[in-house]
Structure formats: structure tokens, C-alpha cells
N, C-alpha and C positions, 0 to 999 in steps of 0.2 A: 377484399381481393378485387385487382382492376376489372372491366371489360375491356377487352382489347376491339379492334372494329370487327362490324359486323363480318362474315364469311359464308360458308356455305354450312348449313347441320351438321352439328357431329352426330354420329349413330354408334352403336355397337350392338352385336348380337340383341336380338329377344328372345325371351326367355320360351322355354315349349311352351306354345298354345296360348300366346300372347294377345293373339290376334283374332279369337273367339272370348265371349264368355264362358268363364272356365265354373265348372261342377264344385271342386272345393274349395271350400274360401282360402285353405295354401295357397293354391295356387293362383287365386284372385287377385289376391295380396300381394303375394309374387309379380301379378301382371303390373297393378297400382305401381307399385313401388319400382318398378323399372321405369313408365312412362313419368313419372313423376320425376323421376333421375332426370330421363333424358329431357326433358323442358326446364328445369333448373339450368342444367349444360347450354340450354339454348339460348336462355336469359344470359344466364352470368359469364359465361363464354365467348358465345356469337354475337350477343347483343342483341338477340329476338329477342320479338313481341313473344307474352306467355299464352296470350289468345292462338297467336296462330302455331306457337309450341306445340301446346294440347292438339288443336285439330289432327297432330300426326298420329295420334293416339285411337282403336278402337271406339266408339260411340258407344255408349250402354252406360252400365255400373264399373268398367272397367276408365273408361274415360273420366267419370265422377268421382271413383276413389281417385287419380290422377291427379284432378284437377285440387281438391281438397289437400291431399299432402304438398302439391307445389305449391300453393297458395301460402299455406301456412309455412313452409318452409320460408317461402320467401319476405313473408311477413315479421319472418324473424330472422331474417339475413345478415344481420348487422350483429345479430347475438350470437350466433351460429356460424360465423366465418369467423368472429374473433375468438370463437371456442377453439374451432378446426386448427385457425395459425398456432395458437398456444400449445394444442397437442402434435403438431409437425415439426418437424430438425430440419427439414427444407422442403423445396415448392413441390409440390406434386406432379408425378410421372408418373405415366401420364398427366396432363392436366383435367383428364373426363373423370378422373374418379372423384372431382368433387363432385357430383351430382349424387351417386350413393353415398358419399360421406355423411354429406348436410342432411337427407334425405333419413340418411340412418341415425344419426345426431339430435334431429328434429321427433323423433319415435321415440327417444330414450330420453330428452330432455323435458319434453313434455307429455312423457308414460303414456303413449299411445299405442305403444303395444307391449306384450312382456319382456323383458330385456334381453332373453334370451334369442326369442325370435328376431327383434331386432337388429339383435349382433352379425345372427348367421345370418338372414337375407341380406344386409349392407355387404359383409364378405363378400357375398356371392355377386350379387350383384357388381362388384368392384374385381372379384373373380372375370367376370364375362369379359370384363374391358382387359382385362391385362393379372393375366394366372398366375402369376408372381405377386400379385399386388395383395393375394388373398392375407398374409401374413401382418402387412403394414392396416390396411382396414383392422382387423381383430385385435393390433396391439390399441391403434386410436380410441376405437371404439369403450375396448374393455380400461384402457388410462384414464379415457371419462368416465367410466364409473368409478373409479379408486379416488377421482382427482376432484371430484365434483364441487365438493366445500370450496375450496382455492379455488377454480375456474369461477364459481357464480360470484367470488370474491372481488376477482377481478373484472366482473361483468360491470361492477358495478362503480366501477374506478374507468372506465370508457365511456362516452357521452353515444359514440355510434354504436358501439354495442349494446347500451341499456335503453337507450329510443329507436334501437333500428331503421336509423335514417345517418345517411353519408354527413361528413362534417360540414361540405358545403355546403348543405341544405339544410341543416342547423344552425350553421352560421346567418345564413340569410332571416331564416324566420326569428330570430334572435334581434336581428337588424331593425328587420319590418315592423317587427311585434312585439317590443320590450315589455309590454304589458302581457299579454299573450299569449308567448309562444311556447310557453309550461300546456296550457289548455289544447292547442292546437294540437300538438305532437300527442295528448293522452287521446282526444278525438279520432285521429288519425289511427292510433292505432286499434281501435274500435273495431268489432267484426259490421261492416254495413246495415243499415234499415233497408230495408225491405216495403218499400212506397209504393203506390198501386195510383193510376189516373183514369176514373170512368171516363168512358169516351158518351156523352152527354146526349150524342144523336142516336144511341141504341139503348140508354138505359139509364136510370138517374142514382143518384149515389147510396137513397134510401133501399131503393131496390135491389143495389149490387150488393149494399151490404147483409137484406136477409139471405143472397144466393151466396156469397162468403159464409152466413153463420148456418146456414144450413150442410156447406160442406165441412163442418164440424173447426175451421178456420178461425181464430180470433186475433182483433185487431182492434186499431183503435182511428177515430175519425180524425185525420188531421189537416183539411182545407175541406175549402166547398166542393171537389171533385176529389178530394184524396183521400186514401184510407193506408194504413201502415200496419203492417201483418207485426205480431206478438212475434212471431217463427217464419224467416223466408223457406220458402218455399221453390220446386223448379215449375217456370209457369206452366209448365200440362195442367200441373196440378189447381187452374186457379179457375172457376168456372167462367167459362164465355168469355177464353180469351184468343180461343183461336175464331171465333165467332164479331170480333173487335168489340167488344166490351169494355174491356178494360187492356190499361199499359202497364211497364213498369216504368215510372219514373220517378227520381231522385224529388221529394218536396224543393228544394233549392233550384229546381229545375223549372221547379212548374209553378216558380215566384215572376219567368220572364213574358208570359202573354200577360197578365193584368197590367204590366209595369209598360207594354208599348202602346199601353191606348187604343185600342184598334176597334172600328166599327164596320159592320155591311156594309161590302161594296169599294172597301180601298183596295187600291194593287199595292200588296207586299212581296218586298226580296228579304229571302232567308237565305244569306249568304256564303253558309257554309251549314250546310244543314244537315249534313249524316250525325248520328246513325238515323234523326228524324222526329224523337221526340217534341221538338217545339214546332218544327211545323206540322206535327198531327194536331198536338194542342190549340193552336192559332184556328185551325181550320174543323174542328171538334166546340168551338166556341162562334165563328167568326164564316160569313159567305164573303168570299175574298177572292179576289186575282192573284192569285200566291205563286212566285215563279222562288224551286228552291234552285241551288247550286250545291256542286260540291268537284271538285278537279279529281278525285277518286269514281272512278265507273261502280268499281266493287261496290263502294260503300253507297253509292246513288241507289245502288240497286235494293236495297237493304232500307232506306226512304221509300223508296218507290213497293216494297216490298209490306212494308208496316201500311203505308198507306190504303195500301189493296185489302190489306186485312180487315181496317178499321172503317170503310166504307167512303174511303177521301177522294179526294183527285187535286193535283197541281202541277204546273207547269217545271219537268224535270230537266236539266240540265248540266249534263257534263262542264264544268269549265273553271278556272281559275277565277273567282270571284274578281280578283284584282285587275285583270286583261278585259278589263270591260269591252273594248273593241271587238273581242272578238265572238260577246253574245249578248250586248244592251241593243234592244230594241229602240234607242231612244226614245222611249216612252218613262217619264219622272214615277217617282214610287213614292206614294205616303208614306209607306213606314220602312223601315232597313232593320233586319236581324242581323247583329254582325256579331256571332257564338266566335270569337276568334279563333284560332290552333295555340296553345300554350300548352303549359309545362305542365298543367293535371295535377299542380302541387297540392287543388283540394279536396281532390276525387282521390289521393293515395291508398287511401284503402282499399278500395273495390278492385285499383291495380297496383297490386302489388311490388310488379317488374318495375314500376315507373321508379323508382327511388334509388333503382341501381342501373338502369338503363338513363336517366339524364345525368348532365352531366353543367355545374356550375356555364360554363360555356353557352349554354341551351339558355340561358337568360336572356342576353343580349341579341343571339340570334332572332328566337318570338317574336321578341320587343319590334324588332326590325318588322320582321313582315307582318308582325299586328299595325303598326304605324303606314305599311303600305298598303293594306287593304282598305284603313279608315282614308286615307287619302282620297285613294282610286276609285272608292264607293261615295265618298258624300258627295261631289255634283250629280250624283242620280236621285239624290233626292230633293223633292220638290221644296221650294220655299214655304215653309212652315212647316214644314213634316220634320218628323222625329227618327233617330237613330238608335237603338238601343246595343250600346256594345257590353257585350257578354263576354268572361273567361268562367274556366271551375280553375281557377289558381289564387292562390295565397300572396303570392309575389308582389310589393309593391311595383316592382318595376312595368310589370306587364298588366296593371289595373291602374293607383292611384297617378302613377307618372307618367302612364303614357296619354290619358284622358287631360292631365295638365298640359303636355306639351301641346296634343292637337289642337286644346281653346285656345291655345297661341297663334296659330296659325292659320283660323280658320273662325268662319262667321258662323259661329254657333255659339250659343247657350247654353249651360246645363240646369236639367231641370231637379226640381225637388223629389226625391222616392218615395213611395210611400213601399217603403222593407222596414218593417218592426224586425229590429234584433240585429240590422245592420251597422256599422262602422262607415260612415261617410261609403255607404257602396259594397263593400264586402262582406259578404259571408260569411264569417266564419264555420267551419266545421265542427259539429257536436252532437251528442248521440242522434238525433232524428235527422239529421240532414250534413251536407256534405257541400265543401268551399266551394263560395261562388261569386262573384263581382256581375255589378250589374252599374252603367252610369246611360240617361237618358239623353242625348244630345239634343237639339230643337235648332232647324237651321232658318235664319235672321233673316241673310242676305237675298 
């Protein structure tokens, strides 16, 4: 089913006592499963983000089941839309009642709860939005059970519906990845690692690990500051993290401070650095002059925000990386982080909305302003200093081509990686870690 452009939230009724934690788990479930609705609606609808979907949702246990069934719904969007069409005679009308369809589809498809419950709360649910519609939900519903054999028949005779990813974006990885792209897409679909980065100025990784095995937590060591939990967890639960001990971040993530070289005492731009992971790490390793950016205030804050936690300090800045006029001090930078903005094709797991929220279109545009940033930023860097350009995408266009075009056009070098497990640069995604490109630049001239 398309997105059409983004708009304003749809809403409908919630359900009594929506808006508290609710006493019986009915009613809990009840609550879950409305806001779950309605963030699916916002993704596939409106064209929200599912992050800021969910925030409309109570905070607690009610927020967490939420989060959990649109996650998974969405995770399987591509199986479960092509379910929905096969059992509809036309579009739906409303168009909100997909959000309890899929929602109630997603409960019965993978026995999530007893099918009868399932049934009646999807009704109902689809009841709220439109009282008539109570009859069309319960035929759907109950036609997928009778139907089930033939529908998973035909799941499997659809490429978008048995990988749950849109055609263009199989198409592409197909392109990119002739070898591959079988791997990528089972990775992808993977429930995320759960990676943890001690923060090295309050505690060492020996240490963090007996405070992990004493809170009865098991995991396994996977770098010189990383450990990856058996079972994620929500981080309340992760000792001495509100105290900056420890982060969560992605192992693929925390492959980019070893890889810029960096020693005491240079001035680094991280120039695009929300949410903040690599410049906490840079500066958790590294006594630096670190000026981050980000054109997002929100998200600066959120930098600025992890950093206060973890005992950091750097030089913050509101501003389009690219518009250097309007915040370079004309002072040169040894090193450049340049985490681009792309398409997130190899973080898809973690978000799920991203696979139905881009859009084949969204390639060419990146490409663009990743090639204007790289532009706009390399004379800020000093002669012999290094750039390291970062995406988490899959795409060749917006890693190995656009790193080609730029040595065209520009006095720089590329250096050698030292990334065990990489593809001239790329990350793949696989169970412990999650797609990432990384290319060293080293400017000549």
C-alpha cells in the first residue's frame, strides 16, 4: 500500500482509560493495541517517523507494548499488506482502519495472542474509527483464518511480501550486491544486537563487565570497549548508565574512531553528529578540540545531552555542516567526521518505518547532498589531514560512487582500512552488527 505525502496525524477515539496505566491486562492490551494502530496509521498513512508516532502514546508499559506490536507489525509490512489486499474486494474506508487490521493480522499471523481475542479487539478497534466498519474487520479477520494455507501460499510467490522490503529496494540491493543480497535482506530482517560502549574515563571494560554479571545480565565481549548483551534490554536496566559508564552503540558504529587516526590535542569536526555516539567515543578515547554540528537544534540537544551524561564537553553547534560561512571559524581541522544523512538502508532493522517511508527517489536525492557536504567540508581540512566519510547504508550509490566521483575532483587520496570483514569499505549487515561504509580520505594538496 502507497504512502501518500506526509499530513497532519490521523487520530480516532481512545479507548477508556487509554491514558493511564490500566489494572487488567484487557484493558492494557486494549490500550497497546490502539496506540500501536495508531502509529502504524502514521507511518503508512502520513508518512511519520514511528519514533515520533509512539511519543503520542502514554510513557510506561503502555507505551512499550505499543512500541513492540508496531515494530513487529511493521517489520512485517510487506507480508501483512499483501495479506490485507488479498482479503479486501476494494481500498479501504476509511483508509485508518488499516492500522487495526495489520495490527490484528500481525496477533493472529504470528499467535501472539488467542485468536479469539485478537479478532474482537481488531473489530473494535476498527469499530472506534467507523461503527459500520465493525462487520468488514470480523469478515477479514475470520477469512484469514479459514484462508490461511493459500494466503502463506501466495506469500511465497511475492518477493515484497516474503522479504518485507518494497520492490525498489530489492531491486537495488540485487544491483549492488549480486553476490549478497540473499545475506543482507536475512540480516536485515534480524531482531537487532544489543551492543553496549564503556565509556573508558569512568570505568574499564573488565570492570563494567563484573557490574553486567552481577546484575545477573549475560553477554559476550566483543571489542576492546564493547560488550553485546545475550538479551537487550531497556537501559534503566543496565548498571551505571545513567551515571555515563556505559552507551548503547551499534559495534559497526564504534569501527569509526579507530579508523580516523586521531591523537591528543587535534581539532576535530563531527559534522553531522546527532544523536552523538561518535563524538562521545572520539572524546571517551581522545583530549581533543571537537566542534560537533548538526542543523537539527532537537537533535543537538540530545549530543549535548549524552554528553553531559557521560562526563564530555565540545564545542556545540546549530548549523548546516555544508554553509560553512555561516559557522567556520577559519581555523583548519585535522580530522573531519562526515556521518552523512542517507537512506539507513543498513540500520533497517532497528527502524523499521524506514523501508516504507523511502522512497526509490530518496537515492539520488542523498547522493546529492552527501556530494555537497563532501565538497563544502574538504577545504576546512588541513593539508594532510584526513576525512573519514561515514554512511549506515547499503547503497552503492551513496558509498562506493560517490567516494569515486569525489577522487575526481578533488586532491585527495584514499587510504587503506584496517575493517576486517569489510567489502572495499562496506559493512555489511549480520547478526552482531548492522550496515555501515566507512572510506578514509587524506587531503594532498
Amino acid at each position: 500500500m502507497s504512502t501518500p505525502p506526509k499530513n497532519s496525524l490521523r487520530s480516532f477515539p481512545p479507548p477508556q482509560g487509554a491514558k493511564k496505566l490500566l489494572g487488567r491486562s484487557g484493558e492494557f492490551l486494549e490500550s497497546t493495541r490502539y496506540w500501536a494502530a495508531q502509529a502504524v496509521n502514521a507511518v503508512l498513512l502520513d508518512g511519520r517517523n514511528l519514533t515520533e508516532a509512539l511519543a503520542a502514546s502514554p510513557e510506561g508499559r503502555t507505551r512499550a507494548g505499543a512500541q513492540d506490536l508496531a515494530y513487529r507489525t511493521l517489520r512485517l509490512g510487506g507480508r501483512l499488506q499483501f495479506i490485507l489486499r488479498r482479503l479486501l474486494s476494494k481500498p479501504l474506508q476509511p483508509a485508518e482502519l488499516l492500522g487495526p487490521l495489520l495490527v490484528g493480522l500481525l496477533e493472529l499471523d504470528q499467535a501472539l495472542s488467542p485468536e479469539h481475542a485478537a479478532v474482537n479487539e481488531a473489530v473494535e478497534g476498527a469499530a472506534r474509527i467507523a461503527p459500520k466498519a465493525r462487520g468488514l474487520a470480523n469478515a477479514v479477520l475470520r477469512n484469514y483464518l479459514r484462508h490461511r494455507a493459500e494466503l502463506e501460499a501466495a506469500v511465497t510467490q511475492n518477493a515484497s511480501a516474503q522479504h518485507n522490503l518494497p520492490d525498489w529496494w530489492l531491486a537495488q540491493l540485487r544491483r549492488d550486491w549480486p553476490q549478497h543480497w540473499q545475506a543482507i535482506i536475512a540480516a536485515s530482517a534480524l531482531h537487532p544486537p544489543m551492543s553496549l560502549r564503556v565509556n573508558r574515563r569512568r570505568s574499564s571494560l573488565e570492570a563494567y563487565a563484573h557490574r553486567l554479571t552481577d546484575s545477573g545480565k549475560t553477554f559476550r565481549v566483543t571489542g576492546e570497549c564493547a560488550l553485546t548483551l545475550d538479551v537487550p534490554c531497556p537501559v534503566f536496566e543496565l548498571p551505571g548508565f545513567d551515571t555515563g559508564e556505559v552507551s548503547v552503540q551499534d559495534l559497526g558504529a564504534q569501527r569509526a574512531v579507530r579508523l580516523m587516526d586521531v591523537a591528543d590535542g587535534m581539532r576535530v569536526l563531527d559534522a553531522c553528529a546527532a544523536p552523538g555516539g561518535k563524538t562521545a567515543h572520539l572524546l571517551e578515547h581522545f583530549d581533543l578540540d571537537l566542534v560537533a554540528l548538526d542543523a537539527d537544534a532537537h537533535r543537538l540537544q540530545r549530543v549535548d545531552d549524552n554528553l553531559q551524561r557521560l562526563g564530555l564537553a565540545a564545542t556545540l553547534k546549530v548549523a548546516d555542516a555544508g554553509a560553512t560561512k555561516t559557522w567556520w571559524d577559519g581555523r583548519p581541522f585535522d580530522r573531519i567526521l562526515l556521518d552523512a544523512p542517507c537512506t539507513g538502508s543498513g540500520v533497517v532493522r532497528r527502524h523499521p518505518d524506514a523501508r516504507w517511508l523511502k522512497r526509490a527517489a530518496d537515492i539520488p536525492q542523498m547522493a546529492a547532498q552527501q556530494a555537497r557536504l563532501l565538497t563544502a567540508l574538504w577545504p576546512l581540512l588541513r593539508p594532510g589531514g584526513k576525512l573519514l566519510y561515514a554512511t549506515c547504508s547499503v547503497f552503492r550509490p551513496e558509498n562506493h560512487a560517490q567516494v569515486a566521483r569525489f577522487l575526481l575532483q578533488h586532491e585527495a587520496r584514499p587510504l587503506k582500512l584496517d575493517l576486517p570483514g569489510a567489502l572495499d569499505g562496506q559493512l555489511l549487515p549480520t547478526p552482531d552488527q548492522d550496515g555501515f561504509f566507512y572510506a578514509i580520505l587524506e587531503k594532498t594538496g
